[in-house]
N, C-alpha and C positions, 0 to 999 in steps of 0.2 A: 306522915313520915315519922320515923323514930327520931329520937335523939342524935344531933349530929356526929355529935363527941362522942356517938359509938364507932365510928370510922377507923380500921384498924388497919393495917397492912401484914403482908402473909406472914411476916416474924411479931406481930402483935406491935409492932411499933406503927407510931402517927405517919400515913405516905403524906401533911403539909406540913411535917417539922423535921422528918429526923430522914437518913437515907438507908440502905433497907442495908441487913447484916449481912458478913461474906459469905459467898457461897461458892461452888468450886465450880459453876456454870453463871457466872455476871452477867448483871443485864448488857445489853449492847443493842449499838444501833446500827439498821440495815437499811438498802433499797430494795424494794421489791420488784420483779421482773412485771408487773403491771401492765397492761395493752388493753384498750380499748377501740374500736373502730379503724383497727389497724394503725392506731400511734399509740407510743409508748408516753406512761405519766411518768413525769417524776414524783416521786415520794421519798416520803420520809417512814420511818418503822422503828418506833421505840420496841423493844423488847425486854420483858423483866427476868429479873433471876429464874436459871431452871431451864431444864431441856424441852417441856411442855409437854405437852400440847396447851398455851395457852387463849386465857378468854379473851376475844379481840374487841376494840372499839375505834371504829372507822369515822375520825374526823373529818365532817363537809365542813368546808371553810364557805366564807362568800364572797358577795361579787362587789370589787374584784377579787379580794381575797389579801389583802394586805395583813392580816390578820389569822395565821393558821392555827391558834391558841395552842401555841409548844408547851405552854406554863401549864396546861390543863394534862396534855399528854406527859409532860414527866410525872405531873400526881398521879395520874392513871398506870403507870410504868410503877409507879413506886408501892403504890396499892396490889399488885401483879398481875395488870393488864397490860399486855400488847396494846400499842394503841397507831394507827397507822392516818398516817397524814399525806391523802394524794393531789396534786394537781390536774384541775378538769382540762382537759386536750383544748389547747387555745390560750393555756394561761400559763403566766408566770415559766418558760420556757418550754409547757409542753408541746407539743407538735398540735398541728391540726389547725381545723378553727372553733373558734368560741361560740356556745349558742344555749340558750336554757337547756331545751331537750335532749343534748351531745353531753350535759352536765348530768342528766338522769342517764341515761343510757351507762355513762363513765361509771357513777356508782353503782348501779347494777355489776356493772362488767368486773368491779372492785369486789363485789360480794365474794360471785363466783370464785373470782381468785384464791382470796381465802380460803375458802372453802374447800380448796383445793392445794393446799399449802400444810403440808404435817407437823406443822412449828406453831397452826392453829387450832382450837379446838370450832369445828362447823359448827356444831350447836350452841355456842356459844357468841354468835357475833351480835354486838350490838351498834347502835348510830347515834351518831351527839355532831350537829350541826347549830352553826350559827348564822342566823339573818337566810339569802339566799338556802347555806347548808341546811338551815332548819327546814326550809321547804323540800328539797335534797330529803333530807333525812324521811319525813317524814309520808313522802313519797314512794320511796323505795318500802318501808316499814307495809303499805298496806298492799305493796304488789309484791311481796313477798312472807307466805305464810312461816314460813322456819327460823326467820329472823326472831332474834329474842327481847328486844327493845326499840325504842327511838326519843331521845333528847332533843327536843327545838328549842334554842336560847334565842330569843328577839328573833322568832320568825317568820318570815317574810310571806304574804299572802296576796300570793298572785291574783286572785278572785276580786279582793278589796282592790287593788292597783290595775286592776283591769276599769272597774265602776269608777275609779278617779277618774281616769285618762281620758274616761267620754263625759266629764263634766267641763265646762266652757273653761279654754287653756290647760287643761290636764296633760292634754298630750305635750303642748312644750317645755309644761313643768320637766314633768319625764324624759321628755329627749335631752336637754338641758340636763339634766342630774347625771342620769344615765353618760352622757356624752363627755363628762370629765374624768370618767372612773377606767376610761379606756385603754389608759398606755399599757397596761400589763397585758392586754388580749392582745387578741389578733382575729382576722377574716372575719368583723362584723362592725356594726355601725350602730351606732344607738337608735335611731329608727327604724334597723332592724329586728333590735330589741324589744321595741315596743309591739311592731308587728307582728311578730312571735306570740308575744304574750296576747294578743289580744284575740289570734286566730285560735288559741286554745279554747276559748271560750268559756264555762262555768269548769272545764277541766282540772283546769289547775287552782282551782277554789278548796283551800284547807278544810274550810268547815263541809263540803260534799265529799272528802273521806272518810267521815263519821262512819256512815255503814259498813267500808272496809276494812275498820280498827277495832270493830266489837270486841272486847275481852284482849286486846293487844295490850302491852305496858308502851305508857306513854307519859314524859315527864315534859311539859311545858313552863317553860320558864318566862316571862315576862320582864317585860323593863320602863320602868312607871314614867320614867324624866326622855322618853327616847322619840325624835323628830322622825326617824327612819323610818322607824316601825312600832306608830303607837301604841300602847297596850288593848287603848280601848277601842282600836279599828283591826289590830291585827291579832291579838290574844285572847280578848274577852270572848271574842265570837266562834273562836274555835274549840277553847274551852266547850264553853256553853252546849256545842254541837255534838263535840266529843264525849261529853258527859250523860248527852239524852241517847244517845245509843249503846252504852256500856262501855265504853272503852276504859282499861283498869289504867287513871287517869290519875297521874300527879300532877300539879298547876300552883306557878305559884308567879307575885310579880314581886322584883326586885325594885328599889327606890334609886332606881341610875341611869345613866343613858346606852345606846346603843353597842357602844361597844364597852360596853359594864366596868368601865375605867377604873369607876372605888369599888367595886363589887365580884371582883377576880376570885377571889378564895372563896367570898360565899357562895358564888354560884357554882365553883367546882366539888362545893363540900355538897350540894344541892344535886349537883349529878353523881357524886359517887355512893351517895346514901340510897337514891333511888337504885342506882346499879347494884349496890349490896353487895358482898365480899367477892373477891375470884376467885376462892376458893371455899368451894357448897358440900358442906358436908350431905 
């Protein structure tokens, strides 16, 4: 990667110190009309200075989602990216009910949208998920050839969490963990969560997207101090996988824990240098 301190925003000013000059079209924040599987998500949509068409980046948050990293999306905003923050159907007030595969489906269904939104530029949408969303992110990244990036921060590999669960008490590790994070969904149970996960089979295994990311841009981020989602069960191996079949791979681990507590600004200066300006000459 280059130099971080080359990080500029569209008036050449710093988008983690300064806020961006007036302009006679301000940023603003919208809801987007969103729908998925016949429920509507709530969302959020930062919008920067300018009529557009601008460059999007669709924040997966995770599960549950306590955490939608607004602090990331106004840097992103302030750099001059759109940056749109939705809720998966089942969560945090949207309709529906809650399930892995309802959560990929959502972001697909998000893509679309954009894509179809004249306030966005299509060819330009990128993903930056955390934990769950990284898996989200990175998902959608390889069943989607038009898309233009994907950022996994500490993310989450179904594949490894599947081979726990069938070691001796893995599974009530998991239903146990799983089964506290629940108040914000709805229409699902933690043992149904596991079950899910486990009928997917080697599917939802990070490191068996390799062959569908060859020459994809892909920024992985790690987190060295993290119980969740260790580096060296859930990053190292995906790296590693990603890298022997070409995927044009950034990686990197940070020394914090899962939810990057001291590690906020680096990791945002970390995605937006991989991301590189909004505006390409």
């Amino acid at each position: 990667m280059e130099p971080i301190s080359t990080i500029e925003g569209p008036g050449g000013d710093d988008p983690f110190v300064s806020d961006p000059p007036a302009h006679p079209w301000p940023p603003t924040s919208v809801e987007l009309p969103l729908v998925s599987g016949g429920h509507r998500l709530l969302n959020s949509a930062l919008l920067p200075a300018g009529t557009g068409p601008h460059p999007v980046v669709l924040l997966l948050h995770g599960f549950p989602g306590h955490d939608t990293w607004q602090d990331l999306a106004q840097v992103l905003r302030r750099a001059g990216y759109a940056a749109v923050t939705p809720h998966y159907r089942g969560s945090w007030g949207s309709p529906g009910s809650w399930s892995w595969a309802a959560a990929l489906d959502d972001a697909r269904a998000v893509v679309t949208a954009l894509r179809d939104d004249a306030r966005f530029d299509g060819g330009r949408i990128s993903l930056v998920g955390h934990s769950f969303g990284g898996f989200v992110a990175l998902q959608t990244l390889a069943a989607d050839p038009t898309l233009d990036a994907a950022v996994s921060i500490a993310g989450f590999d179904f594949g490894r969490a599947r081979r726990e669960v069938g070691e001796p008490g893995g599974r009530a590790r998991y239903e146990q963990a799983w089964g506290g994070l629940l108040a914000p969904l709805r229409g699902t149970t933690a043992r149904a969560l596991v079950d899910e996960m486990m009928s997917q089979g080697e599917r939802w295994s990070l490191p068996a997207l390799a062959p569908h990311l060859t020459g994809r841009r892909v920024l992985l981020v790690g987190t060295g101090r993290d119980q969740v989602t260790p580096a060296a069960h859930h990053h190292a191996p995906v790296a590693e996988a990603f890298r022997r079949h070409g995927v044009a791979l950034s990686a990197t681990v940070l020394d914090t824990d899962h939810a990057l507590a001291d590690s906020r600004v680096r990791a945002a200066r970390e995605v937006l240098q991989f991301l590189g300006p909004a505006r390409r000459s």
